[in-house]
N, C-alpha and C positions, 0 to 999 in steps of 0.2 A: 494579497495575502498578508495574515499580521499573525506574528509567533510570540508569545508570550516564554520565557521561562522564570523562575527567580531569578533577580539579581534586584542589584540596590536600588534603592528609591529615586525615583528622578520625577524632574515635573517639565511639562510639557504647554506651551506658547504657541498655539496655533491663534492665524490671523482670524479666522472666521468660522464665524458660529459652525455654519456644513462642515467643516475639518473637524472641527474639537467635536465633535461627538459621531461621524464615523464609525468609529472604531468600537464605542460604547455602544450607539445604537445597532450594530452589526452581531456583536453578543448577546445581547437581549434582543434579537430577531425582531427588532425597530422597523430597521432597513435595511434588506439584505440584497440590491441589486449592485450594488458599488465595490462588494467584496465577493471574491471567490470562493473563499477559504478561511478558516482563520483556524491556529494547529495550538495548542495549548495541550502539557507532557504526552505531548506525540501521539495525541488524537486533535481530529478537525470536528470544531464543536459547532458550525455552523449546522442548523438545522435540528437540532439536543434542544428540548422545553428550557425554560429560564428557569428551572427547579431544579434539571438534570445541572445546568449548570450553576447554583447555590451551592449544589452538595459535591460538585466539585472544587469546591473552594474559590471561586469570582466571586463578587459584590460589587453592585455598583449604587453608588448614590450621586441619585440626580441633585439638580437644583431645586426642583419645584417638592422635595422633601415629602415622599408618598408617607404620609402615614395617619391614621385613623383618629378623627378628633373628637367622636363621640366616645373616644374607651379611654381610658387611664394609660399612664406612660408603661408602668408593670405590666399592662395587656399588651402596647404596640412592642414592647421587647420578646413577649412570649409568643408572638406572631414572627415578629424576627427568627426565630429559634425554631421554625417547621420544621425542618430539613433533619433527616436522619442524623449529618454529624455534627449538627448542634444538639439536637435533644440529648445528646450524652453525654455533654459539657454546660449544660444550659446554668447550671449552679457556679461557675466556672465563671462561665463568663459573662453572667451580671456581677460578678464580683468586680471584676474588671471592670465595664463600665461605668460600673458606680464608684470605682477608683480613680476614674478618666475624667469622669462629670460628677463628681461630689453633687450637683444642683439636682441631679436625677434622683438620686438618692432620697433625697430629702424629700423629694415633689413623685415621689410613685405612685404613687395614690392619687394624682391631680389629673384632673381630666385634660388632654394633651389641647384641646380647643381652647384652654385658660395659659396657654406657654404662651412666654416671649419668641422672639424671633429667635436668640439665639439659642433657648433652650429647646424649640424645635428641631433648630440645626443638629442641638447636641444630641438630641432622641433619634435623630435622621442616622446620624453615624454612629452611634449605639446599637442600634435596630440591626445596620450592617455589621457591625463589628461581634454583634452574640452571634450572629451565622456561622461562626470560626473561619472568617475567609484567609486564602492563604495570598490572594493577587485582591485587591480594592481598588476598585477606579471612583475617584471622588472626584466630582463634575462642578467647579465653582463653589469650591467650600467656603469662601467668603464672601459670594454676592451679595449685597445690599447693608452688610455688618461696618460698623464702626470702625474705627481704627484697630482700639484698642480688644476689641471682641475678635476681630482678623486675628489679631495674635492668638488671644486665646484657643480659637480653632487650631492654627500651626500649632501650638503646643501641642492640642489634643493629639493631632496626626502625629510628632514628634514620638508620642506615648507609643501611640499604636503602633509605626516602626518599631519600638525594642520589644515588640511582643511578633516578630519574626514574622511581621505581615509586607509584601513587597506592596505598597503604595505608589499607583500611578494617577497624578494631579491634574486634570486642565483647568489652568486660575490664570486669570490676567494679574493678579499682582507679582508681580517677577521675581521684587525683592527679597519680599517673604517665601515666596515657592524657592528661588535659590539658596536661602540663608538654611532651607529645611531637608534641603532635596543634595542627593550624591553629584548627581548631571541634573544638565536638562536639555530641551530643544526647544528654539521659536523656531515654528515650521514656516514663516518667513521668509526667515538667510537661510533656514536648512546649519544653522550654525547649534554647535551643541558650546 
């Protein structure tokens, strides 16, 4: 069983690929024979479509960054935005992410198959973040990125944090996940 409630941001250090996603692929009904349960504000949402659970405030972004490379970035964000309690803030919060990712801004109108890697990235956690989630799990938000572009992502999530989003991380980079994060755990030692 896995309970979610708010609390502060922590990032999370599992040894192996089956562990780090778990827990993600058991809410978006991936793979549901390893968990019983899983209770989030005191209902069990195993079993709830991945749309019942958008509109309750979860988001998740994977690594392999789903998003539409034949439409423009201002389309993949207004797909972002289905869900009842986005479309009522959807003015809202492209402001936001074009606050977060200034690049996006500039490139809305770009066909998203003309992005760099990391401005995918930043379309990927855009996409989640106009959803209005209130719990985000981001799945390797620096795989394959530079150094200096890792940071850049930390920042972003940094942002995201003071907009009262509990952010839960699986990243093999430690350093940066600790420098950004309240806790954390390698499910290793079981050591937080």
């Amino acid at each position: 069983m896995a309970c979610f409630k708010r609390t502060p941001r922590e990032t999370s250090q599992p040894p192996k690929e089956e562990i780090k996603i778990d827990v993600q692929c058991s809410i978006y009904h991936l793979e549901t024979e390893k968990t019983d349960s899983i209770i989030y504000r005191h209902q069990c949402i195993l079993g709830i479509t991945p749309e019942q659970i958008v509109q309750m405030g979860i988001t998740l972004i994977t690594e392999e960054k789903p998003l539409f490379p034949d439409m423009t970035v201002i389309e993949n964000l207004k797909i972002g935005s289905h869900v009842e309690r986005a479309k009522r803030n959807r003015q809202q919060s492209s402001e936001l992410v074009y606050k977060i990712f200034p690049a996006l801004a500039e490139g809305k109108n770009q066909m998203v198959r003309t992005l760099s890697g990391v401005e995918a990235k930043m379309l990927a956690i855009g996409k989640a973040l106009i959803s209005v989630p209130e719990l985000l799990f981001v799945h390797k938000p620096c795989l394959g990125l530079a150094p200096w572009l890792a940071a850049k992502t930390f920042e972003a999530i940094q942002e995201i944090r003071k907009e009262h989003v509990t952010v839960v991380s699986v990243e093999q980079n430690g350093v940066f996940s600790m420098e950004i994060s309240d806790g954390g755990k390698n499910w290793k030692t079981e050591r937080l």
